[in-house]
Every structure is written in structure tokens, then in C-alpha cells.
N, C-alpha and C positions, 0 to 999 in steps of 0.2 A: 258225626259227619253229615248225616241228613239232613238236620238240623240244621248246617250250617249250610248247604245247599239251599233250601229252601228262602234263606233270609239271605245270602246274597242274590236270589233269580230275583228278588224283589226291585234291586237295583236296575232290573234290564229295560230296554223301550226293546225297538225294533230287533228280531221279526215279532209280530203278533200273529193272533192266530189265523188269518187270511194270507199272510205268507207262508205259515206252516203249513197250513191246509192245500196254498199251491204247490209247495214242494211233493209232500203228500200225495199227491193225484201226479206229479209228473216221473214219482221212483215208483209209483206203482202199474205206471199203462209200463214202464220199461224194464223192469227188473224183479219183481214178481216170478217166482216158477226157476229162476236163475239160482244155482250153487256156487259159494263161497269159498273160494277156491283158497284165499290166505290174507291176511290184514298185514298190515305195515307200516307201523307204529315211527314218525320221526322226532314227535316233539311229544313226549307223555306226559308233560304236566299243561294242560288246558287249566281250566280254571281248579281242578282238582286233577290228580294224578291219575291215567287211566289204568286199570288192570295189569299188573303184569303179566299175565296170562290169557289176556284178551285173544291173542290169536290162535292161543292152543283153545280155547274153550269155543271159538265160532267155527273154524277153519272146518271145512267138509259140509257145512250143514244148509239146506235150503231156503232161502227167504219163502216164506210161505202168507205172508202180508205186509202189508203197511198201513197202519193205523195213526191216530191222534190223538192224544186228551191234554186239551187244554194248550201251550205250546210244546208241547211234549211230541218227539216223531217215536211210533213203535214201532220195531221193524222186527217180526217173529221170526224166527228159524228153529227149521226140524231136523233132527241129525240122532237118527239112533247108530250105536255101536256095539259091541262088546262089552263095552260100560253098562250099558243100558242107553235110556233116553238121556238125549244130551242137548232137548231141545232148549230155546230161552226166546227172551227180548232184550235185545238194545235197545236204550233208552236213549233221546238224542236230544240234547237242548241247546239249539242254537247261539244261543247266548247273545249279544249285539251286535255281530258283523261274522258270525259263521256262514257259509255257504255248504251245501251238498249237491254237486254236481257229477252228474255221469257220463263218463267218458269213454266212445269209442275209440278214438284215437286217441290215448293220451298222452298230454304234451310230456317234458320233464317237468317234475315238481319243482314248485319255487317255495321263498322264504317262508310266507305263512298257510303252504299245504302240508299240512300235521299227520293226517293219518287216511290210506288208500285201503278203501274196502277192493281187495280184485276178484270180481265175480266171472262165469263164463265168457260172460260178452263185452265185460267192459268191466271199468274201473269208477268204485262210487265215491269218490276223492273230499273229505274235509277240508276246507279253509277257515281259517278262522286267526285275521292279523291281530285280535286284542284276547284272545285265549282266554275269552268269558263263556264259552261254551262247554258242555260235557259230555261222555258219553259211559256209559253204566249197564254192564251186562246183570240180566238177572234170569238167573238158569230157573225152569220149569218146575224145578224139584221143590222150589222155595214157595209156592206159591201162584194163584192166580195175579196177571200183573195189575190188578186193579187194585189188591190188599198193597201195592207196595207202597210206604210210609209218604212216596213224593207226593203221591195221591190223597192220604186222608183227609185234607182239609180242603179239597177242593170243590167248588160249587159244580152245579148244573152245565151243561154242553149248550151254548146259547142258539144249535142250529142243530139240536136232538126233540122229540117231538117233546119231552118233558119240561121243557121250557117256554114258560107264555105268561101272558101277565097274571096268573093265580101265584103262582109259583114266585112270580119276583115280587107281589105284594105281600106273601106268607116270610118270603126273605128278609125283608126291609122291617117287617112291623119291631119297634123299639129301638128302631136303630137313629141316632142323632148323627152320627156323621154324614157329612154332605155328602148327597145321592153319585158324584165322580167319582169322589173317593172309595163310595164302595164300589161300584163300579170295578174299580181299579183293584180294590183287594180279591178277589177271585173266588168271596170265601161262597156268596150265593149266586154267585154264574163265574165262566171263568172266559179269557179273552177277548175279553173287551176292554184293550188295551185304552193309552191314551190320548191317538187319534180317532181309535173309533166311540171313545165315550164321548167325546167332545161332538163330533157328526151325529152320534143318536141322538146326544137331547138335544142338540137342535134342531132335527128331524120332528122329534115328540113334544117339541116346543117347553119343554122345563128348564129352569136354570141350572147348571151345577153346583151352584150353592146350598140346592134346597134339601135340608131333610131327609134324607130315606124316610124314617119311619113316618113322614107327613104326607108321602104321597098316596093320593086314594086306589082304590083298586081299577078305576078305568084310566087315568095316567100310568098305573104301572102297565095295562094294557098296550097303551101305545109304545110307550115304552120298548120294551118286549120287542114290539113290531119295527119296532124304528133298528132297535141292535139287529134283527133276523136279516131283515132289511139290507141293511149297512154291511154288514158283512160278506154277505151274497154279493152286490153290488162289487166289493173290493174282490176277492175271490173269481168274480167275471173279469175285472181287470188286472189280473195277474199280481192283487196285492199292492202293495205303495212302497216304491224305493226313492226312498228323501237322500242316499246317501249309500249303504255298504248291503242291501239286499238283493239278493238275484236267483233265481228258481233254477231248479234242478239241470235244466237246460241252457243256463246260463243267462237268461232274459232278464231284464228289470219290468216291474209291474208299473201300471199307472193310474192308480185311482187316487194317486196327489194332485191330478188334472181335474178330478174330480170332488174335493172337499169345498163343504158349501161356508164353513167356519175355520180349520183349520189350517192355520203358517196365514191367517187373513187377517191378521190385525188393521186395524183404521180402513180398510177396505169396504166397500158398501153391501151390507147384507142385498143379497137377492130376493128375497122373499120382500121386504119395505125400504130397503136403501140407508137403515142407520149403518153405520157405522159399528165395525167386527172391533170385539172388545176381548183384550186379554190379562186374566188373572192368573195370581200361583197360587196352587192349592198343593201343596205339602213339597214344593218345589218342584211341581211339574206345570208345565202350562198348560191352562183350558181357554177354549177360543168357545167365544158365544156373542147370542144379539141381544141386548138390555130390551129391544123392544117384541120381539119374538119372543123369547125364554119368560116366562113366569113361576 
């Protein structure tokens, strides 16, 4: 079943990980330190079926973080009982049009709100109209959540200190797929999805045709800096909503205001004025400048 998780998230675009990462920071300044008072499961089959036992397995127990890896949201809970410890994480993957929003007031639920976390103060409510998203408890007893199987083949945190251009030149070496594509595959950094590869190597001026394993080690440098960069920059503006993204607080982000290649086809690059040129590299589209990009 993991398996097969893993090679359908391959299918997904948006959110990446800058809208993950807003979400992230906006369940965590609010619901942090709040207990879980009961889950409320309407629609159990998301892109896989959730837990039948989801609500008996969280119900009581304290949110005690919110973390990230990769677009992954972790949301820890402590809950000792009688059992023993009954702490865990839910795993939460957005999938292309999930929302998480937290509700003080909250409305009635409508068609595509599937499942209401209700915590002390409010209700942390799933949407999600195309039910390509998941949610995946994994109790404590099983393991640290880093060994969990979604995880092993994932690269580097592209905005963890371990990440820099040694690191993504050590990645690349013998690799012949074009440097998007890996990019894209997550195996030696992971989200940097396929608006933000498209802006970094514009940024680091490479093509995305070129090579991984032909870049030297001071392009992977920049590289490196352009993705650090680029993400941060999206992350300041609340992520990029082209269409079905919106942060915990119900906001849409806009750093679509701000792409210097991407949705800019025939448009005049900023930097010399040719003209924004768009290819398919495995049927995704990359926006770039022929005369910029080398």
C-alpha cells in the first residue's frame, strides 16, 4: 500500500512545499499545546481509505508540534493512558486541492469537508474536492517517524543547513537526466516542486535541459542558492495559489505576482527581454529564457 502511495504523490502539483510550509507555521502559532477532543470522519475514502480507528486512536491526546518533511505535514500527539503511551503522528498530504483550516467559528460543513479534527478551541477541518490527499496515523510504538517507509527515499530539506551546493553536486554526479527532472524527482533534495524549479534555474541561469551530472560544482553552488532563495521568497508570500491553495487561515498566497519565467510564455524576459519559452519535460511544463539559461 506504501508503495502505491508513493507513486501516486508522484502525480501531484500544487501545494508544494512553500505552501506546506505556510500552512505549517499558521497550525502551529494556533493549535500547538491544544487537546483533541474527537475526529469526525465524513468521507473515509480520500485517495486511500482513512483508519477505521482513527478517532479512537487520537481522541484525548495533545498536539505537541507541527513539523514538515518534504510536503508531508507532521502533527505529533502525546496521550498516555492506562494502555500505556498512546502517543503518534499524523501524516498529512495535501494532495492537489486539500486545504487545512482552523476554525473558531465553525460554519456547517459542506460537500468537500471530509474530516474535522475538534480541538479545545476550535475545529482543524480538512477539505479536499478531488480526494487526492491522505491522512496516516502512525503510533509511537512503531518507530521514530523518520524510519517511516514514506520517508526512505527522500533527498535533503532544501532549507535545512545540510543542504548547499557540495551536497547537490555529490547528488547529481552520473546522473544524465535533465537537471528539472531531477529536480523534480525528490530523490537528492526534495520540494522543489515544478514552479519552483522552473524559477531557480532561472534565477542560477542553467537550462533545464542540462544534465545533472554535467553541472560543475560552482553552478551547483548557485544552484542551491537560487532554490534556498526561491522558496524563502514564496514562503514570505504566503506560497502561490494558481487555483485551489489556501493557508490554514483561509488566505491565498501570491508569489504568482511574483515569477520571473513561470505561466510567462512569449512574454519578455526581465533580465534581456527575449522572449519566455515553454517546453514538456515528462509532461510537465518548464518556463525558461534561451538567452539567460545556459
Amino acid at each position: 500500500m506504501l508503495g502505491v502511495i508513493q507513486d501516486c504523490f508522484k502525480e501531484t502539483t500544487l501545494p508544494e512545499l512553500p505552501e506546506v510550509e505556510v500552512v505549517r507555521r499558521g497550525l502551529e502559532s494556533r493549535i500547538v499545546g491544544q487537546r483533541l477532543l474527537d475526529v469526525i470522519v465524513r468521507a473515509p475514502r480520500l485517495r486511500f481509505p482513512l483508519a477505521g480507528d482513527l478517532a479512537r486512536s487520537m481522541a484525548g491526546a495533545r498536539l505537541i508540534m507541527v513539523s514538515r518533511r518534504s510536503k508531508y505535514l507532521l502533527l505529533d500527539f502525546a496521550r498516555q493512558s492506562a494502555a500505556g503511551d498512546q502517543s503518534g503522528t499524523l501524516l498529512v498530504h495535501l494532495g492537489m486541492t486539500g486545504t487545512l483550516r482552523f476554525e473558531t467559528d465553525v460554519p456547517a460543513p459542506g460537500r468537500h469537508d471530509h474530516v474535522d479534527l475538534n480541538f479545545e478551541q476550535g475545529t482543524l477541518r480538512y477539505r479536499d474536492p478531488r480526494r487526492f490527499g491522505a491522512m496516516l496515523w502512525h503510533p509511537a510504538r512503531e518507530g521514530p517517524i523518520a524510519t517511516h517507509p514514506l520517508f526512505a527515499k527522500l533527498g535533503v530539506e532544501p532549507l535545512s543547513a545540510s543542504f548547499d551546493g557540495a551536497a547537490l553536486y555529490a547528488a547529481t554526479r552520473g546522473r544524465k537526466v535533465a537537471i528539472k527532472q531531477f529536480l523534480l524527482a525528490g530523490t537528492g533534495v526534495v520540494g522543489v516542486g515544478n514552479i519552483y524549479a522552473s524559477e531557480s534555474l532561472f534565477r542560477s541561469g542553467i537550462r533545464p535541459t542540462v544534465a545533472a551530472g554535467r553541472l560543475s560544482l560552482a553552478r551547483c553552488s548557485r544552484l542551491a542558492e537560487a532554490i534556498r532563495a526561491t522558496l524563502n521568497e514564496s514562503i514570505a508570500h504566503g506560497g502561490t495559489t494558481l487555483r485551489d491553495f489556501f493557508g490554514s487561515d483561509g488566505q491565498g498566497g501570491y508569489f504568482q505576482n511574483e515569477c520571473l519565467v513561470y505561466g510567462r510564455e512569449g512574454e519578455p524576459c526581465r533580465n534581456c527581454g527575449a522572449p519566455i519559452r515553454m517546453v514538456r519535460q515528462q509532461q510537465r511544463a518548464t518556463f525558461y529564457c534561451s538567452s539567460c539559461q545556459h
